[in-house]
C-alpha positions as CSV (number, residue, x, y, z in Angstrom):
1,X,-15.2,18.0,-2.1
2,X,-16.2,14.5,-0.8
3,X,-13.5,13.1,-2.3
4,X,-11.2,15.5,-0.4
5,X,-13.6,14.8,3.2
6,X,-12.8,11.1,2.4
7,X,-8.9,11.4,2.1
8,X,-8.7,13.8,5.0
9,X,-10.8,11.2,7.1
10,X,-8.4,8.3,5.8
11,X,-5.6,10.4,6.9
12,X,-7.1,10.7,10.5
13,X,-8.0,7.5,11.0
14,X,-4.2,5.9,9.6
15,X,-2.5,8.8,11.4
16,X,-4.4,7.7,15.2
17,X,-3.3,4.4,14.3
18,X,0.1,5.0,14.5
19,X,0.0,7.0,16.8
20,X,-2.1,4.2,19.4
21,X,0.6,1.1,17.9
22,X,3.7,3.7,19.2
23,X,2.2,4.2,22.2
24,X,1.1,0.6,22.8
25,X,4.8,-0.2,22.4
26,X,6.2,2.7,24.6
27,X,7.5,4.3,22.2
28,X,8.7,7.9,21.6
29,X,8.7,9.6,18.0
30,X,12.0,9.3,17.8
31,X,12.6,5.6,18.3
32,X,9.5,5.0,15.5
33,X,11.7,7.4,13.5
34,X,14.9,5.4,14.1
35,X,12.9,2.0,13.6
36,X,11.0,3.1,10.5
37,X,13.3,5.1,8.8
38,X,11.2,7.7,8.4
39,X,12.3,10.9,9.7
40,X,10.7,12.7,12.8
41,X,9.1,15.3,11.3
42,X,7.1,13.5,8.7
43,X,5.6,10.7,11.2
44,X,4.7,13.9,13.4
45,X,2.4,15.3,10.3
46,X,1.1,11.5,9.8
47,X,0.1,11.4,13.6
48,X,-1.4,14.6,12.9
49,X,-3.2,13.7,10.0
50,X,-2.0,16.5,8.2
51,X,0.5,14.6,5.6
52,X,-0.7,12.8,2.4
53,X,2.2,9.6,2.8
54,X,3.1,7.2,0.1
55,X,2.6,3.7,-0.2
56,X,5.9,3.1,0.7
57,X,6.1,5.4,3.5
58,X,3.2,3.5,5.0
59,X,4.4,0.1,4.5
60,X,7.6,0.9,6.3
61,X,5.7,2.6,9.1
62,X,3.4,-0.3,9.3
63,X,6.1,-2.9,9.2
64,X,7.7,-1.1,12.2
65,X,5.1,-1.6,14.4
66,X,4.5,-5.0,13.2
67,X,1.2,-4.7,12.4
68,X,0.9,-4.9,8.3
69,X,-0.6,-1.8,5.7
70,X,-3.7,-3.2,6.3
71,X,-4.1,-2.9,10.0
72,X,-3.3,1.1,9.2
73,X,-6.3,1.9,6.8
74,X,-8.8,-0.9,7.5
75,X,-12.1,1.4,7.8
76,X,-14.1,-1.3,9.1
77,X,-11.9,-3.1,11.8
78,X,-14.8,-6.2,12.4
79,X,-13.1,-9.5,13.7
80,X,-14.2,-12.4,11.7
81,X,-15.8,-11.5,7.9
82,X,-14.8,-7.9,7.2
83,X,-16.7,-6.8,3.9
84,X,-15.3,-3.6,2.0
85,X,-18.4,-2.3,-0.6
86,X,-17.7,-0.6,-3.2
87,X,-16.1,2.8,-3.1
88,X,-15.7,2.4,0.4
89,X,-11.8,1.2,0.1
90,X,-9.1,3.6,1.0
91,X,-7.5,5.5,-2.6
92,X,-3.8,5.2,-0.9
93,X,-1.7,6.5,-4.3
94,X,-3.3,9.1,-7.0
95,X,-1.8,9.2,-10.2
96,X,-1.1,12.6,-11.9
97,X,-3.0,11.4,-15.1
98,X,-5.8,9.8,-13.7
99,X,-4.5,6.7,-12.0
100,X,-4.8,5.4,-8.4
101,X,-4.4,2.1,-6.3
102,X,-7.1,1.1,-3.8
103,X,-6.1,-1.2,-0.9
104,X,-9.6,-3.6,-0.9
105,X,-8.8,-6.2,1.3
106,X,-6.0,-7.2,3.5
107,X,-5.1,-9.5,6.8
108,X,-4.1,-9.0,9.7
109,X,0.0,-10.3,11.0
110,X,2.0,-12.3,10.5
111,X,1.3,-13.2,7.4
112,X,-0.2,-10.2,6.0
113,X,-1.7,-10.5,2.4
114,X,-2.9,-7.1,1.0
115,X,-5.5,-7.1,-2.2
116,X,-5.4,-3.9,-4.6
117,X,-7.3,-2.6,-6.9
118,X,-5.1,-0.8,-9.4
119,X,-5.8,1.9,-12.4
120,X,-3.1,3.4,-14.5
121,X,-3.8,6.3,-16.6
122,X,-2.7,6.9,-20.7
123,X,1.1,6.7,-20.1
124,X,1.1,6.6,-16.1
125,X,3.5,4.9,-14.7
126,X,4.6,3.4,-10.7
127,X,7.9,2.3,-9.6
128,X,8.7,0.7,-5.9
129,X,11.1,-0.2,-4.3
130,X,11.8,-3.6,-2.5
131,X,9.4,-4.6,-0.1
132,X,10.4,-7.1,2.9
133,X,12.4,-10.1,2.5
134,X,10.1,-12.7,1.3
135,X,7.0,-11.0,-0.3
136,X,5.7,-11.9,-3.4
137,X,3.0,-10.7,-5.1
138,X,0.5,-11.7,-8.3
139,X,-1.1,-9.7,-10.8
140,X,-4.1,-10.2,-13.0
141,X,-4.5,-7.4,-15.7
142,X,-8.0,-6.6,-15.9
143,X,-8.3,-3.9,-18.5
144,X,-6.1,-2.9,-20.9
145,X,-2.0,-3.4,-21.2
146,X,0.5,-3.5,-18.2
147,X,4.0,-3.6,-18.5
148,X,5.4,-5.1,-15.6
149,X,8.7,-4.4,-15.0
150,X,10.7,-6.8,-11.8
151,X,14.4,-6.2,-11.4
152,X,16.0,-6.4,-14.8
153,X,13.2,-8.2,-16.3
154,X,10.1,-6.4,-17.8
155,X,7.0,-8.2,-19.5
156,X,3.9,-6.9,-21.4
157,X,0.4,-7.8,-20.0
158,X,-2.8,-7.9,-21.8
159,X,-5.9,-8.4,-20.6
160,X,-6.5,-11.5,-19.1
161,X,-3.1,-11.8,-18.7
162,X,-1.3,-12.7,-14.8
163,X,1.6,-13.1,-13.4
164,X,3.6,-14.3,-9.9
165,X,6.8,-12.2,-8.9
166,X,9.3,-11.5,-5.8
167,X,8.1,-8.2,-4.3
168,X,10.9,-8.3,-2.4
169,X,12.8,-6.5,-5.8
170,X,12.2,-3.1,-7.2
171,X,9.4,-3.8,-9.3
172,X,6.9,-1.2,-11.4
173,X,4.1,-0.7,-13.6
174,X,3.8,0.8,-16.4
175,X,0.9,1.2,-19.0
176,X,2.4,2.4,-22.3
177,X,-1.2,3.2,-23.8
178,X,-1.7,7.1,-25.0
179,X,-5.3,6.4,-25.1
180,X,-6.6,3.9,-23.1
181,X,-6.3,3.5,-18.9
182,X,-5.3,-0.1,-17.7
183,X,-7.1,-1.7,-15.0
184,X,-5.3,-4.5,-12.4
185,X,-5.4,-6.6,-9.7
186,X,-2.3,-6.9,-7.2
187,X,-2.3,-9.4,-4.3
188,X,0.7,-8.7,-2.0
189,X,2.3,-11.6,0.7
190,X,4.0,-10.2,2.8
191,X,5.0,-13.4,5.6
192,X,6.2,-12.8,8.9
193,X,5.6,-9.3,9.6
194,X,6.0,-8.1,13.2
195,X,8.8,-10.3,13.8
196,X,10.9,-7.6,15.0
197,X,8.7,-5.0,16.4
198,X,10.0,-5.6,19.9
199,X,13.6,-4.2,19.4
């Protein structure tokens, strides 16, 4: 049950938060629809809190306004040194065999850098599309195997294992263990966001 009163109060907070950057830019529903490509409807049960949105769903929200993923689910909001503690961090994906990807850290726009704390269950995967022009992201396998797959190009990482890639491909993750969950580390540039929010 806490872990439901957490996610519902995650929800709140992101969904106010979009709903304060629309307003702050004098904008209608319709025109963060248009901008975002997300339709009407679904930003309506964000606002509301009432909708469980996907990574990707947020980050195009949050590029919209111009004010970065981590701007939107920040719990802490303190200017100057802003410490997440542990199991504090927002859980923004679930995985249906255990998995889930915590947003720990992030900065504020234009250059926005998010860092995630990543968990893949037994034979759990996680596809994405392209992010923004430009982003790139690292990845430091902490536990277990990740196979990391970045346009037409896949890799196997083991544990200790890193590597540097353009987010700005579909990418994934994949861990091909029946047995054992794989634990990572994902940093995410993502430069010059905001730049068109005044359109």
């Amino acid at each position: 049950m806490e872990a439901r009163a957490g996610a519902d109060g995650v929800a709140r907070v992101i969904g106010e938060r979009i709903r304060q950057g629309r307003n702050g830019r004098g904008w209608t529903l319709d025109q963060l629809a248009e901008r975002s490509g997300i339709s009407r409807r679904m930003l309506v049960s964000i606002e509301q809190g009432s909708a469980n949105p996907s990574i990707a769903t947020l980050l195009l929200i949050s590029d919209a306004l111009g004010i970065g993923l981590p701007a939107l689910v920040d719990m802490g909001r303190s200017p100057g040194l802003r410490v997440t503690r542990a199991g504090t961090a927002p859980v923004l994906w679930r995985g249906k065999l255990g998995g889930q990807a915590v947003l720990v850290a992030g900065t504020e726009p234009p250059d926005v850098t998010e860092l995630w704390d990543w968990t893949l269950g037994p034979g759990e995967s996680h596809a994405t599309e392209a992010h923004a022009a430009g982003t790139r992201e690292l990845i430091l396998v902490l536990d277990g195997q990740v196979e990391l797959s970045v346009g037409e190009q896949a890799e196997v990482l083991a544990t200790g294992d890193s590597a540097s890639f353009s987010g700005d491909l579909p990418h994934g993750y994949a861990n091909a263990s029946a047995v054992q969950a794989a634990r990572f580390a994902l940093t995410v540039f993502e430069p010059g966001v905001g730049g068109g929010a005044a359109r």
